[in-house]
C-alpha positions as CSV (number, residue, x, y, z in Angstrom):
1,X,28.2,28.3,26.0
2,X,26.2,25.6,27.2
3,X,23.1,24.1,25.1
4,X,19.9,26.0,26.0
5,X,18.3,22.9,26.0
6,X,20.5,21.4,28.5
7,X,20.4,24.7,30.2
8,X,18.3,24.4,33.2
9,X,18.9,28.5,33.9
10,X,17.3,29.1,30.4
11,X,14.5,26.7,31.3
12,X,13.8,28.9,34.3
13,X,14.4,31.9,32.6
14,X,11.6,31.1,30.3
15,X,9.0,30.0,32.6
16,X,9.8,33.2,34.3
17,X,9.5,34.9,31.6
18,X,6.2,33.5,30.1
19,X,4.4,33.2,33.9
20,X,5.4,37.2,34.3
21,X,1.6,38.0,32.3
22,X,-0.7,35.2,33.0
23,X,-3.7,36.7,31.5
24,X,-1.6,37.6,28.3
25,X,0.4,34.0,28.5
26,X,-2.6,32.1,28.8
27,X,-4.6,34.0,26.1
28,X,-1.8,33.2,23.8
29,X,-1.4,29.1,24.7
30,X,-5.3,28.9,24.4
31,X,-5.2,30.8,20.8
32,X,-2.4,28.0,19.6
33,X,-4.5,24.9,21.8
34,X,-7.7,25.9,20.3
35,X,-6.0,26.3,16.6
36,X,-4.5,23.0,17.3
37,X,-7.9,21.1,17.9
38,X,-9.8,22.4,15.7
39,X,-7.8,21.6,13.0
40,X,-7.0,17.7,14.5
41,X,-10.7,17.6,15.1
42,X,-11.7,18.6,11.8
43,X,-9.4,16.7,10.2
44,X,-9.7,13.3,12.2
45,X,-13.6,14.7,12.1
46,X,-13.8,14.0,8.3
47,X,-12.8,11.0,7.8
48,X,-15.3,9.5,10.4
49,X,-17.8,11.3,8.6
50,X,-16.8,9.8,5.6
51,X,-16.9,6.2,7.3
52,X,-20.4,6.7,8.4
53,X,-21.9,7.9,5.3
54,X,-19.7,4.9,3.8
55,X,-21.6,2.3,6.1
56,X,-24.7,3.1,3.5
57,X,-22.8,0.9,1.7
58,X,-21.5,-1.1,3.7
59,X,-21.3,-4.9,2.4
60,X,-22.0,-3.7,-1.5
61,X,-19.4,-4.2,-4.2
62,X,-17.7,-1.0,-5.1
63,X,-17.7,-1.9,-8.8
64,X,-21.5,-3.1,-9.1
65,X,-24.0,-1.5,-11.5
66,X,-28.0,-2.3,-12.2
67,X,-29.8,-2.1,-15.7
68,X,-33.5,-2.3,-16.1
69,X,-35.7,-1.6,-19.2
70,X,-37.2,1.7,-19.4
71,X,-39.9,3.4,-22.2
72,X,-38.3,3.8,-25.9
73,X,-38.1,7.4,-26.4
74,X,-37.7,6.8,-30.5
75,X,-40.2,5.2,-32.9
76,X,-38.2,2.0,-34.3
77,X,-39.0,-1.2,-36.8
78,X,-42.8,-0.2,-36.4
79,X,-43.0,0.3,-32.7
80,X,-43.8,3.4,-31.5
81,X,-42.0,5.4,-28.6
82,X,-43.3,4.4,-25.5
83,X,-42.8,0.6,-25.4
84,X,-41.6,-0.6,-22.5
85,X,-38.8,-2.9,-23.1
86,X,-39.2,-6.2,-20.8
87,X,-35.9,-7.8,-19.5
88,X,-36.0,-11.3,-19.7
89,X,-34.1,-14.8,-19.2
90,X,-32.6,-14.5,-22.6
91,X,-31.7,-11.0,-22.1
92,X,-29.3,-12.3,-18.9
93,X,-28.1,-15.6,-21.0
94,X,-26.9,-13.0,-23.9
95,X,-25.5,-10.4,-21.5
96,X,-23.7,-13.4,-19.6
97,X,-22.1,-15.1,-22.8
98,X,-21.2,-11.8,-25.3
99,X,-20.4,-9.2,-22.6
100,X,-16.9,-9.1,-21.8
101,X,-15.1,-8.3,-18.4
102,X,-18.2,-9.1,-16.0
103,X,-17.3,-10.8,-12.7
104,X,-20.4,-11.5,-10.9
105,X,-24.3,-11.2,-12.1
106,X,-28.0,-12.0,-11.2
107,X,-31.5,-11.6,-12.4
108,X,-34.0,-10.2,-9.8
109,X,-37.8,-10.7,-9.6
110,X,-39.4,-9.0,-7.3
111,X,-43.1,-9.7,-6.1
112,X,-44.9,-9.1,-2.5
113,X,-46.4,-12.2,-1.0
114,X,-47.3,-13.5,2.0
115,X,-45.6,-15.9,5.1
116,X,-47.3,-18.4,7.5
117,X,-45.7,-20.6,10.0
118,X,-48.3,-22.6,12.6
119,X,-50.5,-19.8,13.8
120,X,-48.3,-16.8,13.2
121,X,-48.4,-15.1,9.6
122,X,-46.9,-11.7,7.8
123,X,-48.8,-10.3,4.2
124,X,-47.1,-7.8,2.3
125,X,-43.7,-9.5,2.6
126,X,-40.9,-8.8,-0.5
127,X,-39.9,-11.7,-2.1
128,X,-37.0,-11.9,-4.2
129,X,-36.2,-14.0,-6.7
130,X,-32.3,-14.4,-7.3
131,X,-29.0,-16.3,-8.5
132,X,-25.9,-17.6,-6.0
133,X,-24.2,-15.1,-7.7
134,X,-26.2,-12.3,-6.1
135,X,-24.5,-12.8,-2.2
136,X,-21.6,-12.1,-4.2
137,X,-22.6,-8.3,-5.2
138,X,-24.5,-7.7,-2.1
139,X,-23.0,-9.5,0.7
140,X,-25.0,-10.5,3.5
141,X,-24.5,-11.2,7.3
142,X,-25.6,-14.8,7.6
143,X,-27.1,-14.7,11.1
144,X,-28.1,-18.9,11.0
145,X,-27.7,-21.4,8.1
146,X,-26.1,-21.3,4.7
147,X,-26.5,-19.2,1.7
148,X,-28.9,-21.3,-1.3
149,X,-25.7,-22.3,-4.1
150,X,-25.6,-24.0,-7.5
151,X,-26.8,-27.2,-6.6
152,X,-29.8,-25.9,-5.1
153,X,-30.8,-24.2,-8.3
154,X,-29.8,-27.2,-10.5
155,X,-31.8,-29.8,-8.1
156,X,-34.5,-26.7,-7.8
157,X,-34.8,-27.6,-4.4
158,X,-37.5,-25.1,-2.7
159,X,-35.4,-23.1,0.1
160,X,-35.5,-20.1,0.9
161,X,-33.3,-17.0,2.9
162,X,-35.5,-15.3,5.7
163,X,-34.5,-11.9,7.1
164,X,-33.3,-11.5,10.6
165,X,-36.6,-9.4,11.5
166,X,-39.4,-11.8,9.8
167,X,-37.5,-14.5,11.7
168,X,-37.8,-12.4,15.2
169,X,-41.4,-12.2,14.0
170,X,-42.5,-15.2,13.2
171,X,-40.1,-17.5,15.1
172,X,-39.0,-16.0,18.2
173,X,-36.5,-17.9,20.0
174,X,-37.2,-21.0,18.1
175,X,-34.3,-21.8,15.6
176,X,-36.1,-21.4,11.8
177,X,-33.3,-23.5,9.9
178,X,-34.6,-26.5,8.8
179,X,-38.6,-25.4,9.1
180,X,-40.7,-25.1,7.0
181,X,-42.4,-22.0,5.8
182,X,-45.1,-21.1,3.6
183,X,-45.1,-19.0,1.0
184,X,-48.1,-17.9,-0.6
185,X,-49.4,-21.1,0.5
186,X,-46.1,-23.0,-1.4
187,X,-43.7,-24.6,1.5
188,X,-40.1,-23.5,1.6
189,X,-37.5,-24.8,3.7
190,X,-35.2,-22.2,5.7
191,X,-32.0,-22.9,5.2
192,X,-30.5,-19.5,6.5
193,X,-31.4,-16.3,8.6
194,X,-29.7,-13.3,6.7
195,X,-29.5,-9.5,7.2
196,X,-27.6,-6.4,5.7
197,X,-25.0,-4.2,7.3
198,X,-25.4,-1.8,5.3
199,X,-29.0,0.8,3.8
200,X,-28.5,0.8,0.4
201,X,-30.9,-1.9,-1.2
202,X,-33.4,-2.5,-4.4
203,X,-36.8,-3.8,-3.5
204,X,-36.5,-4.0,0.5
205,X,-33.5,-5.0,3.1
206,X,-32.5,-8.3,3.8
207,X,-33.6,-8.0,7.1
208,X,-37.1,-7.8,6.4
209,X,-37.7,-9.9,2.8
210,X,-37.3,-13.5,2.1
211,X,-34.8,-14.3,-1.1
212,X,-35.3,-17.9,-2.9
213,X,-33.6,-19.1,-6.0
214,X,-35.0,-17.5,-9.2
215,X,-35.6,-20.5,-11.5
216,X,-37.6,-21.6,-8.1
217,X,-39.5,-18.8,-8.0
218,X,-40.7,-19.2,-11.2
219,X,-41.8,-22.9,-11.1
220,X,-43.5,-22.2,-7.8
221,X,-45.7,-19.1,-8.3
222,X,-46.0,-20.0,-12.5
223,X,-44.2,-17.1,-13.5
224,X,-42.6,-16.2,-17.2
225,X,-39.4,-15.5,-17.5
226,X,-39.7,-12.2,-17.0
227,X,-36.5,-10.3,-14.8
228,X,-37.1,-7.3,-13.1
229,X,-33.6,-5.8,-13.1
230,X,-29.7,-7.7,-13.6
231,X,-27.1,-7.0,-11.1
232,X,-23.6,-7.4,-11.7
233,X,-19.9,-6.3,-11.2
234,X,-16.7,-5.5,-13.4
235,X,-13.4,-7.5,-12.9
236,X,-10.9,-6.2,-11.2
237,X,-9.1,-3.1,-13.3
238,X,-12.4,-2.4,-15.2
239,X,-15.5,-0.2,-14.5
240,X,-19.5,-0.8,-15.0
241,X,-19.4,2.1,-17.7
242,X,-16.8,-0.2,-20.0
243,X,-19.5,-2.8,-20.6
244,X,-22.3,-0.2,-21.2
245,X,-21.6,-0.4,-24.9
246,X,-21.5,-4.5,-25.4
247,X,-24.5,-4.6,-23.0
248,X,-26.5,-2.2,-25.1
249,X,-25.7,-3.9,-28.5
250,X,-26.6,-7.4,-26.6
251,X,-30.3,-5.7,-25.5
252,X,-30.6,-4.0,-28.8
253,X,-30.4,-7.6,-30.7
254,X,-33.3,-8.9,-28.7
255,X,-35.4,-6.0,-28.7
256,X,-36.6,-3.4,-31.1
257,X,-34.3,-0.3,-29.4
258,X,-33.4,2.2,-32.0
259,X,-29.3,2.2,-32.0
260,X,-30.2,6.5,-31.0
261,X,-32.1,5.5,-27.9
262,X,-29.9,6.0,-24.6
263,X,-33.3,5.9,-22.4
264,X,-34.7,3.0,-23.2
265,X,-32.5,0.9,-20.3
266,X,-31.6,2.3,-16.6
267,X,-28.3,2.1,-16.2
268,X,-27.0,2.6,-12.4
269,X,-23.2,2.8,-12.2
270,X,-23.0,2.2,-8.1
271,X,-18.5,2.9,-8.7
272,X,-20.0,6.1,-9.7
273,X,-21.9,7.2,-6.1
274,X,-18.5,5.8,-4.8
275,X,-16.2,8.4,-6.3
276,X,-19.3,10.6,-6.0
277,X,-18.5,10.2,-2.5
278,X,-15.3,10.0,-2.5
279,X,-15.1,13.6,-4.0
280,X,-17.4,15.1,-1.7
281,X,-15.5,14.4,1.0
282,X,-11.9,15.1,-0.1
283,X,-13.9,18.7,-0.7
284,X,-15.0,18.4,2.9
285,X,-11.6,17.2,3.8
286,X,-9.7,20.3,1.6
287,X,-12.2,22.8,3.6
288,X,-11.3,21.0,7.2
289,X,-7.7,22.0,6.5
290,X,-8.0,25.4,5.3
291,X,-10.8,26.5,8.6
292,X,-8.5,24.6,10.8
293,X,-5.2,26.2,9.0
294,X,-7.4,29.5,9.4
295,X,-7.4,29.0,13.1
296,X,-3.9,27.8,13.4
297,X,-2.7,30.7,11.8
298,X,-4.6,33.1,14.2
299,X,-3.0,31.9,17.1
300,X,0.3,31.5,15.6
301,X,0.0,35.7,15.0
302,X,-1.0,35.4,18.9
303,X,2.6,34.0,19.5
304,X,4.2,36.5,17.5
305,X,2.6,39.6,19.0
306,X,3.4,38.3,22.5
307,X,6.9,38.1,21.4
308,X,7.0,41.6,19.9
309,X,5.7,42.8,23.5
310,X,7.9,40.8,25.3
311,X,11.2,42.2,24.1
312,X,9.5,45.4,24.2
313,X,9.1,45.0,28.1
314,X,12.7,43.7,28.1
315,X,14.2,45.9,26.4
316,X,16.5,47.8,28.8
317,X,17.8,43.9,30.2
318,X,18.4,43.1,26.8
319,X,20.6,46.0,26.8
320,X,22.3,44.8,29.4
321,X,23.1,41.6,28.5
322,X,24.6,42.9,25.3
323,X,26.9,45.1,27.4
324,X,27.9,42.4,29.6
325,X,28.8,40.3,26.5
326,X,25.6,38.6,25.4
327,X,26.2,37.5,21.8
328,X,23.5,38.3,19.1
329,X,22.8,34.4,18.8
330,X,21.7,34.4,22.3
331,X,19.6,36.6,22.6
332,X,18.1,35.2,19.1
333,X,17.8,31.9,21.1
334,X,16.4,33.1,24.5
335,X,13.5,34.8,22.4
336,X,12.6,32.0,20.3
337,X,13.1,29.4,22.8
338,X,9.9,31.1,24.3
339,X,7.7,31.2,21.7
340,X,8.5,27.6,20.4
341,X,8.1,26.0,24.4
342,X,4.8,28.1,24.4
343,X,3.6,26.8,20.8
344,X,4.6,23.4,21.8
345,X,2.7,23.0,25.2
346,X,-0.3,24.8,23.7
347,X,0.1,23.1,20.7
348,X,0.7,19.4,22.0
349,X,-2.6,19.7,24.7
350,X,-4.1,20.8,21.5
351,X,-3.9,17.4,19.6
352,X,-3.8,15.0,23.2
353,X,-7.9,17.1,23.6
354,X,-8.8,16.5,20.2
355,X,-7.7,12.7,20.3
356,X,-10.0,12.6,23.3
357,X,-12.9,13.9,21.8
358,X,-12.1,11.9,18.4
359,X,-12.3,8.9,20.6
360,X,-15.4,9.6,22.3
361,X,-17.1,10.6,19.5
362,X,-16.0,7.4,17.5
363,X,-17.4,5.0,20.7
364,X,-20.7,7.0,20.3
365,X,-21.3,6.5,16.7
366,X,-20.1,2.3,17.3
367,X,-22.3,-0.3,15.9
368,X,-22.0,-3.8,16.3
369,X,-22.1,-4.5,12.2
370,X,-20.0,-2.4,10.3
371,X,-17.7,-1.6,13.4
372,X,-15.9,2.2,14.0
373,X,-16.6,4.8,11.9
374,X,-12.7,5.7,12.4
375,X,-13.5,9.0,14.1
376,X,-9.9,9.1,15.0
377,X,-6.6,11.1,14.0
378,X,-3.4,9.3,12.7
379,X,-0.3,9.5,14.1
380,X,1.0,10.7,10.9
381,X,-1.5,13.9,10.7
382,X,-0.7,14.5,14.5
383,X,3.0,15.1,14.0
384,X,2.5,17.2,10.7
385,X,0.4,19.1,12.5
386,X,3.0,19.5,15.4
387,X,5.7,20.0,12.4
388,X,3.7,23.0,10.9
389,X,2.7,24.4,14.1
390,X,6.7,24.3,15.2
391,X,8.1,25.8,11.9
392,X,5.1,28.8,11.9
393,X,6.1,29.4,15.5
394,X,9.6,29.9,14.9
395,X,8.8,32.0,12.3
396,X,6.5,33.9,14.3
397,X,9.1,34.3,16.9
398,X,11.9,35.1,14.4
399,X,11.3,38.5,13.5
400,X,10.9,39.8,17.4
401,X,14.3,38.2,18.3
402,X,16.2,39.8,15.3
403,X,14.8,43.2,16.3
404,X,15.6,42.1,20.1
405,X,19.4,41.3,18.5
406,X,19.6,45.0,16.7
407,X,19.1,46.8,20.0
408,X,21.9,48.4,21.1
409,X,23.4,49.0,24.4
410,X,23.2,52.1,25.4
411,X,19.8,52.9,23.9
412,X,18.5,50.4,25.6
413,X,19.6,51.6,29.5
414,X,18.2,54.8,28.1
415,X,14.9,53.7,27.5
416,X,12.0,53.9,29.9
């Protein structure tokens, strides 16, 4: 017997076969094609969701964490509750030299002031106060320039980091590296034009604040060595929450913080809104699959009811092919060779229309910064889907083509 998928008579046995009911044949491919594309879409669908929530974050290290002072909740050495413990230079110096397994850290002040430049000015600007160290846990997009580094803040040279808006603002066309800018009446010189990719920020985006070196800050404006809040990140292998307890004793040493006192610093593990994240949407991902499997499934019980009614309508030419010799194998194979070519079409226009709208949809939601938000399905997905979809179509066909085997000759010319 000849291969049926060489067989070019079986081929146009089954397009007769499925083209015999239109209505019913098409209803059935667009149960399996629609089961098909919702579940790529959902699934491809998921991940770009994920990537756009992600560019919140975009250009922030993963294992960064913040720590202010906060209000003591417990009465300790003579103070009462409600002191507000003050972060300070000394604070950042002992967190720097007896915490273990920190990578990267800054102090931050934070104050409003105001920007002049020949005729055109701008009040209410943020101005931050920060360390080299800081374009390190929040990395910027340096539009123009240079970032300030060490030897600016061991010189103490008075430069300064504008946003990309202020210098659209304030500038125009007119390159601002190299000009001069005043500050509260102080002059800085610009030595780059920064911005953020991302929206998550302390204080106000790079885009629209001005960021100088700290030490500066202070010598300029005659401010005490005050800190606002420290930033910082975890070597590689370790997490923010591992230094808690060294950082706590450190802050504890230098201020009167009873050793019972959990609220008396913020402490803002940014690895944790990660895998916050990261959770969330393997949920979202887990509940993709099963309304998409949902789906699939529906139209996979599509291709085995069409089967069932197939052999039913065939029954007396089954009959006859078993008289004439047919062999139980082939008529196994003639019925599932139609319900796996129609689950493969159906199934394979399926993925090739949910790729397309993937696609689109990821070209809609493109931006310039942070690139694609990888609306998009993986080959990998596509032929596990195609996989599943051909093994649950065989299946569906399976139990229609035994029952088309079991029928026996005679009956079968009898039946009407």
């Amino acid at each position: 017997m000849k291969n049926p998928i060489f067989d070019i008579d079986n081929w146009h046995e089954i397009g007769a076969t499925l083209s015999r009911n239109k209505t019913r044949t098409f209803l059935t491919a667009f149960g399996i094609f629609w089961g098909t594309a919702m579940l790529a879409m959902l699934w491809g669908g998921a991940a770009g969701l994920k990537g756009m929530l992600m560019r919140n974050f975009d250009g922030l290290a993963t294992n960064m964490a913040v720590f202010d002072g906060e209000r003591t909740t417990i009465s300790y050495k003579g103070f009462n509750k409600g002191m507000k413990v003050k972060l300070n230079q000394n604070d950042l110096e002992g967190f720097r030299n007896r915490v273990p397994h920190i990578d990267a850290s800054s102090g931050i002040k934070m104050q409003t002031g105001n920007l002049a430049y020949n005729t055109k000015s701008k009040t209410g600007v943020f101005i931050r106060g920060a360390e080299p160290e800081f374009f390190e846990i929040q990395l910027p997009v340096v539009y123009k320039g240079r970032l300030f580094n060490e030897a600016d803040v061991k010189e103490r040279r008075k430069v300064v980091e504008i946003g990309k808006n202020i210098a659209n603002e304030l500038f125009g066309d007119e390159d601002p590296v190299g000009k001069f800018l005043s500050i509260n009446g102080i002059y800085f010189q610009i030595i780059g034009v920064l911005g953020q990719t991302g929206e998550f920020t302390i204080g106000e985006k790079m885009d629209d604040s001005v960021t100088i070196p700290q030490n500066v800050m202070r010598d300029a404006f005659g401010l005490d060595n005050a800190i606002d809040f420290v930033m910082f990140t975890a070597e590689k292998g370790y997490d923010p929450n591992d230094v808690k307890p060294d950082l706590m004793r450190v802050l504890r040493s230098n201020h009167p913080i009873h050793p019972d006192d959990e609220n008396a610093i913020w402490f803002m593990n940014v690895a944790e809104q990660f895998r916050m994240v990261d959770n969330v949407f393997l949920g979202v991902s887990l509940l993709a699959l099963f309304v998409g499997a949902g789906t699939l499934i529906a139209g996979i019980i599509g291709v085995g009811n069409i089967m069932w009614i197939i052999v039913k309508e065939r029954t007396q030419e089954i009959g006859i092919r078993r008289a004439i010799g047919a062999k139980p194998k082939d008529i196994i194979m003639q019925v599932l060779s139609e319900g796996v070519v129609l689950t493969v079409i159906a199934g394979m226009a399926g993925i090739v229309f949910a790729t397309l709208v993937l696609f689109i949809v990821d070209k809609a939601t493109y931006d310039p910064l942070t690139g694609s938000a990888h609306f998009m399905l993986m080959f990998s997905h596509a032929i596990a889907i195609m996989f599943i979809f051909l093994i649950l179509g065989t299946a569906a066909g399976l139990i229609p083509s035994i029952k088309a085997m079991k029928i026996k000759p005679i009956e079968a010319m009898r039946d009407k």
